[in-house]
C-alpha positions as CSV (number, residue, x, y, z in Angstrom):
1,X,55.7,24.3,-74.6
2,X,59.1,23.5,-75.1
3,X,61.7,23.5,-72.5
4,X,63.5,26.2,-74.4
5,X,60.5,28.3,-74.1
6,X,59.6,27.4,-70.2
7,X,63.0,28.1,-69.5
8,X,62.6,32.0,-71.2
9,X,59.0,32.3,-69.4
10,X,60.3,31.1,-66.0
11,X,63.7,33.9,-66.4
12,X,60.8,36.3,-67.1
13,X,59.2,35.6,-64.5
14,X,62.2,36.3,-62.1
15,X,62.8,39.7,-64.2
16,X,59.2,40.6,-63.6
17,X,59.3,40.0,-59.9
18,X,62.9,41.6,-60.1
19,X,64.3,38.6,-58.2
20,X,68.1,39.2,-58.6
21,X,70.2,36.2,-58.0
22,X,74.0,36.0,-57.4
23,X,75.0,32.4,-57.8
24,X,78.4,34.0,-56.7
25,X,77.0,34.7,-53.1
26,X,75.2,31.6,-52.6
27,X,76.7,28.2,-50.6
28,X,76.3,24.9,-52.3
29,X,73.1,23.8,-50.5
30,X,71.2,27.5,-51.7
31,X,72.6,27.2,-55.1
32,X,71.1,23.4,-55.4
33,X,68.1,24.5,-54.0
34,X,68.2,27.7,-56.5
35,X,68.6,25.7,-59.1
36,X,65.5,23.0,-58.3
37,X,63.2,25.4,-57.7
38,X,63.4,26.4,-61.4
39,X,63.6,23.3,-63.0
40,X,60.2,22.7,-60.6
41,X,58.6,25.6,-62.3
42,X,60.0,25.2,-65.4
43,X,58.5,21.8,-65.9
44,X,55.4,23.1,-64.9
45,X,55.2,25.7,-67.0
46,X,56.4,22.9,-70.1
47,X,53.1,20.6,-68.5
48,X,50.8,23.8,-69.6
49,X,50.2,23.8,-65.2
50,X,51.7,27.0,-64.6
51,X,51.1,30.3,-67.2
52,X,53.5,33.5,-66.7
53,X,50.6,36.5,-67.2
54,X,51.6,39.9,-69.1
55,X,52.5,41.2,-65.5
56,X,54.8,38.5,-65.0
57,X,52.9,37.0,-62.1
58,X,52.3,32.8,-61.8
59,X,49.4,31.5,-62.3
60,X,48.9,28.0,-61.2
61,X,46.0,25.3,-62.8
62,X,45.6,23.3,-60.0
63,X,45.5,19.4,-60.0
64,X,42.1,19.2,-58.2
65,X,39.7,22.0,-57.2
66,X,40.4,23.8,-53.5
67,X,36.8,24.3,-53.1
68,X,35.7,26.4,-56.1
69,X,39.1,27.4,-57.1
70,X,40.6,25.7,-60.0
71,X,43.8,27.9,-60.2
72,X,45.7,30.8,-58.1
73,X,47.2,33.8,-59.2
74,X,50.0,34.6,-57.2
75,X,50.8,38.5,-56.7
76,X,54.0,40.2,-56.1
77,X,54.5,39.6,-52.4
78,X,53.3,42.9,-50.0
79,X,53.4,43.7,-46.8
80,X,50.6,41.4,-45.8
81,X,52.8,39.0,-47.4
82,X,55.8,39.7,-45.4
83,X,53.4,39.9,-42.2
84,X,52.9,36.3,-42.9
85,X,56.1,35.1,-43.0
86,X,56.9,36.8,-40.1
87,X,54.5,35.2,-38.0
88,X,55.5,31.9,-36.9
89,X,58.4,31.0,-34.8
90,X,60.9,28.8,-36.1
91,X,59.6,25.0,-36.2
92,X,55.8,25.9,-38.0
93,X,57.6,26.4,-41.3
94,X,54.3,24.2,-42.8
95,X,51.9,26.7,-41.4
96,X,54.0,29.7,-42.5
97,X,54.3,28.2,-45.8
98,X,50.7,28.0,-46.3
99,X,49.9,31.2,-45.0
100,X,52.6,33.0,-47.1
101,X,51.0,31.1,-50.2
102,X,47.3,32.1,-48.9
103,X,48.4,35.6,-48.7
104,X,50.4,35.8,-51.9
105,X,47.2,34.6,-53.9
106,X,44.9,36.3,-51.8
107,X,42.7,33.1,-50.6
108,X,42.0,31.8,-47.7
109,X,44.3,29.1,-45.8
110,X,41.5,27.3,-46.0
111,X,41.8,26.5,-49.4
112,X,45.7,26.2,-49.3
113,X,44.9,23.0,-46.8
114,X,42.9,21.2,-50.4
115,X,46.2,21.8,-52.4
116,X,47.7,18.6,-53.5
117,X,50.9,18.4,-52.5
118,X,52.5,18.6,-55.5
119,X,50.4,21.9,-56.6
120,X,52.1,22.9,-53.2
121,X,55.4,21.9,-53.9
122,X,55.3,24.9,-56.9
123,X,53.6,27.1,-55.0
124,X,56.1,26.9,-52.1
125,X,58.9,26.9,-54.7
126,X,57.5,30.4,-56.2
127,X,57.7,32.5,-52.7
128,X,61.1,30.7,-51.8
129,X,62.2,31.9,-54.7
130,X,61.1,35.3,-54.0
131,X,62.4,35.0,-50.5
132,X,65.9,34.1,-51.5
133,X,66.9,37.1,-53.6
């Protein structure tokens, strides 16, 4: 895939989701992180790793196997989701991470703790994008 076309796929992604981003209202530090986040996803989606389905959800190959799971399909974040997010205090931001990501691909954190880290890396980078707009 070329990085025009990852590029396209990883804007439709955000359109999908309806993740609205105002550059205008960010800081430096949010706009930088903004801004990485895609070109993460964007190179992954160039690699063939990550896939964009009709729906416009992610879906992730992953480096190594989590148990039987070779990829996770992340789902448009519901209140589970948000129940997740919501449920550690300030310092477990690792253990909220992986059980926002277990609950937006509806797995197990189980299997979240086999990711490699850099399958986690994307997958952390697709619900902070979410979680920013």
């Amino acid at each position: 895939m070329t990085l025009e076309v990852a590029k396209a796929e990883c804007q439709r992604f955000l359109d999908e989701w309806e993740i609205e981003v105002n550059l205008n209202a960010m800081n430096d530090d949010t706009k930088e992180d903004f801004e990485s986040f895609k070109i993460r996803l964007q190179n992954a989606l160039k690699m063939g790793r990550l896939t964009i389905n009709e729906e416009g959800d992610p879906i992730l190959k992953l480096r190594k196997p989590a148990g039987t799971l070779e990829e996770v399909h992340f789902h448009m974040p519901d209140a589970p989701v948000f129940r997740a997010f919501d449920e550690y205090k300030e310092g477990k931001n690792v253990a909220k991470s992986f059980n926002v990501i277990a609950a937006m691909c509806k797995i197990g954190v189980a299997e979240v703790n086999m990711f490699d880290g850099r399958d986690l890396k994307i997958c952390q980078n697709i619900f902070q994008l979410f979680f920013v707009s």
